[in-house]
N, C-alpha and C positions, 0 to 999 in steps of 0.2 A: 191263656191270654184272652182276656176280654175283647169280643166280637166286633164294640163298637171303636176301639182303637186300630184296627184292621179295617176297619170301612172306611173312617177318619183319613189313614196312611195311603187308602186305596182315591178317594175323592181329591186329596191335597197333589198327590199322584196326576190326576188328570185338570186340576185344574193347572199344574205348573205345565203341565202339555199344552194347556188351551191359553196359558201367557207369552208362549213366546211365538211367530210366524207358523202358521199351519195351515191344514185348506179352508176351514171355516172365518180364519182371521188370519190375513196373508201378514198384517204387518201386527200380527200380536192383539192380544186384549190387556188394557191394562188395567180391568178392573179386576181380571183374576188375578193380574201381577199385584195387584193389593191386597188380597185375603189367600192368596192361593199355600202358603206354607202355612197357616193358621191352625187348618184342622189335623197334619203333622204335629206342630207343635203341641197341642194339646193334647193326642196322643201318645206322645213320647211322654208328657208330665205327667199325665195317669198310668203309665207301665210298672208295674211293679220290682220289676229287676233292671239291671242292665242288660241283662239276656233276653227280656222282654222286649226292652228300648230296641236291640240290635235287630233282635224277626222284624221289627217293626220300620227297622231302616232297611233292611235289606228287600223289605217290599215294596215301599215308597221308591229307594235307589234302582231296582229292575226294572219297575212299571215305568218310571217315570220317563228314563232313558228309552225303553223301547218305544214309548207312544209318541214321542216328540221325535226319535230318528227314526221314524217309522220306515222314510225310503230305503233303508238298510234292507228293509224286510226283501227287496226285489231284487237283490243281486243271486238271485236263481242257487245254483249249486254252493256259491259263497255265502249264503246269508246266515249259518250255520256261526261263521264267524262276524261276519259283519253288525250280525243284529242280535245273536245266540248267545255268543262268549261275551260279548262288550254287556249285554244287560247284565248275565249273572254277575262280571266284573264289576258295575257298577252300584250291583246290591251287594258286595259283600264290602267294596269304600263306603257307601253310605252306613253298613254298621260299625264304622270305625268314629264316623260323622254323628252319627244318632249315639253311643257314647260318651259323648262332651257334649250334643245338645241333652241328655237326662241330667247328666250334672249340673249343666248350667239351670237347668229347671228346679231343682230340689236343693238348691247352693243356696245359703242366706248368705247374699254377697254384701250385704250390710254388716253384719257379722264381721267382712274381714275388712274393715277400714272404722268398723266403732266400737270401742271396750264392750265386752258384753257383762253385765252384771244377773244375776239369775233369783227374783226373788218369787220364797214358795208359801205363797195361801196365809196360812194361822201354824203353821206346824213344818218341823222337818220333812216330815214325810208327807207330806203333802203332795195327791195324785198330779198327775205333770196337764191335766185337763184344769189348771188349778193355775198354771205357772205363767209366768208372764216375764218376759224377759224385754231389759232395758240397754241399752245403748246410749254411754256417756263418750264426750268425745269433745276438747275444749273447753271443759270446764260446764258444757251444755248440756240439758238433757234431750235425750232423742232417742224416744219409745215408739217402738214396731212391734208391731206379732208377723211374726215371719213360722213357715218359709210360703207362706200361700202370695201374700201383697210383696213387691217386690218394685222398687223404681229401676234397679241394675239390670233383672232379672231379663228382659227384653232387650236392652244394648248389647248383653253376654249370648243375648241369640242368635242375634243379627249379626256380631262381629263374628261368632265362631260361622254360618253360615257364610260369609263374607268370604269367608278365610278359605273353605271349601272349593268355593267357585273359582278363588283365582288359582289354588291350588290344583284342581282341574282344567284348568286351559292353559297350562305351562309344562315346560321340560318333556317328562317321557311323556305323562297320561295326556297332556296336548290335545282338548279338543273344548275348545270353548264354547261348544254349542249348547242351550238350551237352559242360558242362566235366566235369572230372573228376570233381570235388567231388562231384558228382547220386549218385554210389554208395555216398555213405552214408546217402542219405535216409531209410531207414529205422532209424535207429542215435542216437534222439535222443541219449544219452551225450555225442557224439563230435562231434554239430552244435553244441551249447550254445557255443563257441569261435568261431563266428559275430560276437557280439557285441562282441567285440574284435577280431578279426581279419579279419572278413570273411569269405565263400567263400574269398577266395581264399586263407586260410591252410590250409585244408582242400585248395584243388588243391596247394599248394605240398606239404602233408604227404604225400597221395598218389603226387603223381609222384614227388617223395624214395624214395620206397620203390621204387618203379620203376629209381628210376634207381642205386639202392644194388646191387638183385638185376642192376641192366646189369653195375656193377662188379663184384659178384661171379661172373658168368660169365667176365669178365675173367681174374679170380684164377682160376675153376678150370680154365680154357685156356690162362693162358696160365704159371700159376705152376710147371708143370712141364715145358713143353716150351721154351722161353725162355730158355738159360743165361745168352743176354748182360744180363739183367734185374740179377743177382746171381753174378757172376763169382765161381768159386772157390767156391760154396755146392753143394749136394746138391741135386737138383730136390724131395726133402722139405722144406728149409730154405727154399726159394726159394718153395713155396706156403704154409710157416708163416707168411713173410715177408709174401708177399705180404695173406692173410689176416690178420693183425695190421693193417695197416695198412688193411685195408676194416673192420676189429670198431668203431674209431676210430667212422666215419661210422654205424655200424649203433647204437650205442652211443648218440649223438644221438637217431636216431631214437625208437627204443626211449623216451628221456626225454621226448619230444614226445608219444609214445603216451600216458602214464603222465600228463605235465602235461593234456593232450584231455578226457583221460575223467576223470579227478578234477575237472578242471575242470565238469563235465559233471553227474558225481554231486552236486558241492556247489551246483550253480545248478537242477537237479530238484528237488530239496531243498527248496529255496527258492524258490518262484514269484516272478514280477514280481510285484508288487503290482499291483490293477486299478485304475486312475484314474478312466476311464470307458467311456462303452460305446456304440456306434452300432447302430441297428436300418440290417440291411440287407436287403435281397429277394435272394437270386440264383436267376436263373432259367436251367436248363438244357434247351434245347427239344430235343436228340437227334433234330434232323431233318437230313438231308441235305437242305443246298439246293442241290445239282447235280443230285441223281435227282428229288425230289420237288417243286421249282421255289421260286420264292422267295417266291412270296404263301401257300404252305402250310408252309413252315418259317414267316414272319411268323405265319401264323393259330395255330401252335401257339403260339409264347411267347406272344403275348398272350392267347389263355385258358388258359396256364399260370400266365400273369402274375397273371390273376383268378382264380384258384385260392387262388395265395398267399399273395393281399390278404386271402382270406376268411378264413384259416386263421393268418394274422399278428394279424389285428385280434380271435378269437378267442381265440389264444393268449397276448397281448399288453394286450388293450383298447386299443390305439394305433389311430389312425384311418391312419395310411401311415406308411412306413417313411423312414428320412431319405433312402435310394439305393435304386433299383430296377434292376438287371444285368444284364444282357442278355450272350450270347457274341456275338461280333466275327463269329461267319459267319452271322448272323440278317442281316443286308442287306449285300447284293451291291454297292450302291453307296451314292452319297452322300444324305444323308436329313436334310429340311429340313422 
């Protein structure tokens, strides 16, 4: 396995760490939410195998989960399973993930929506460095060199990506943390599209872009050293070429950008309207219950608790609030 797709898978790894809320960027960065699956993606399209693809998912998928649930690491004698078994588990789905992203990388997806016709050089037997294959479709012509240039190529990585994400925050595996989405948190604009589309049109947006900047490394590797790509062209004409045909997909983007954030500015604008309203208490007791034990983390929320009753029903005139809160590591076990 070549070195530099393991570095790649190790870097895309910590940048998806460093896109969603962490210590350095509490509410996410999202300009690693823009490039951060990239140098995955190109990774995976330079592996040689699927068996290659799949080491190379199952390193991305451990790393990535462990650095971004990093608190798992401190559940002391549990962390084994907490932080231990969930990475390995989620390197060996992400080689299931990395599987359909190789294909979709190496897939002339032009291919299956245009006749292909196959013409070879001066002769039958004409070396395939020689070959140049055409795509008729409507009576039109529509000639690609494929599989390097690709306008499908990035929608098919973002979607299957897309697909991943929601398929990890649902049913059993159920744990929606650490999609890509998380790195725009702080960019209400760009969230407001939530509403119809979910998160996960937001991870779909993000990786898109990811997977646009994979293709166009593509282009500028490969549009000049590659003569069999565009036989008889100038290796200038061949990266014109090839770039035309990646502006296509950037082009999209770009209008998805543009629809986000107008979309975004015009529901700002405009609030929901308030229907109604619930009093609630949330109580945050900031005690470690592995250092300081669990009858003194209990003792603080509950005269945090009486704290806030006094300072509710003052500020309120309400005698209790309809829900009282508590955080999930206030008791260590079951409580009846």
């Amino acid at each position: 396995m070549h070195s530099m797709n393991v570095l790649a898978s190790l870097l895309s790894a910590l940048l998806l760490a460093l896109a969603v809320p962490n210590e350095l960027a509490p509410y996410g960065n999202a300009f690693a939410g823009f490039i951060c699956l990239t140098p995955y993606f190109l990774a995976i399209r330079r592996s040689r195998s699927y068996r290659g693809a799949a080491v190379l998912g199952f390193i991305f998928g451990s790393l990535s989960h462990a650095v971004s649930s990093y608190w798992l690491y401190y559940f002391k004698d549990f962390a084994f399973w907490t932080i231990g078994s969930t990475s390995i588990a989620y390197g060996l789905l992400h080689m299931l993930v990395a599987g359909f992203l190789r294909w979709a990388s190496v897939t002339n997806f032009e291919g299956l929506f245009w006749k292909s016709t196959l013409s070879l050089g001066t002769a039958p037997t004409a070396p395939v460095s020689s070959r140049r294959t055409n795509f008729t479709r409507l009576g039109s012509n529509y000639s690609i060199a494929t599989p390097y240039f690709s306008v499908l190529r990035p929608f098919m990585l973002a979607l299957g990506w897309t697909v991943w994400e929601w398929g990890k925050s649902i049913g059993f595996l159920g744990y929606p943390w650490g999609l890509v989405a998380y790195g725009l948190n702080n960019y209400p604009r760009m969230i407001q599209i939530v509403d119809g589309l979910g998160v996960y049109g937001l991870s779909f947006f993000l990786a898109l872009a990811s997977a646009l900047l994979a293709e166009l490394g593509a282009v500028l590797s490969r549009g000049s050293t590659s003569g069999n790509l565009y036989p008889g062209s100038t290796p200038g004409k061949r990266f014109l070429q090839g770039l035309s045909t990646w502006s296509r997909g950037a082009l999209i983007w770009v209008i998805m950008f543009i629809w986000f954030a107008g979309y975004g500015a015009y529901k700002l604008a405009r609030p929901t309207p308030v229907v109604a309203e619930i009093p609630l208490l949330l109580i945050q007791h900031n005690a470690d219950s592995w250092m300081d034990g669990e009858l003194t983390a209990l003792n603080t929320a509950v005269r945090l608790s009486r704290q806030g009753m006094e300072q509710y029903q003052k500020e309120t005139g309400l005698t209790k609030p309809a829900l009282l809160v508590w955080s999930e590591t206030v008791l260590r076990r079951p409580f009846t």
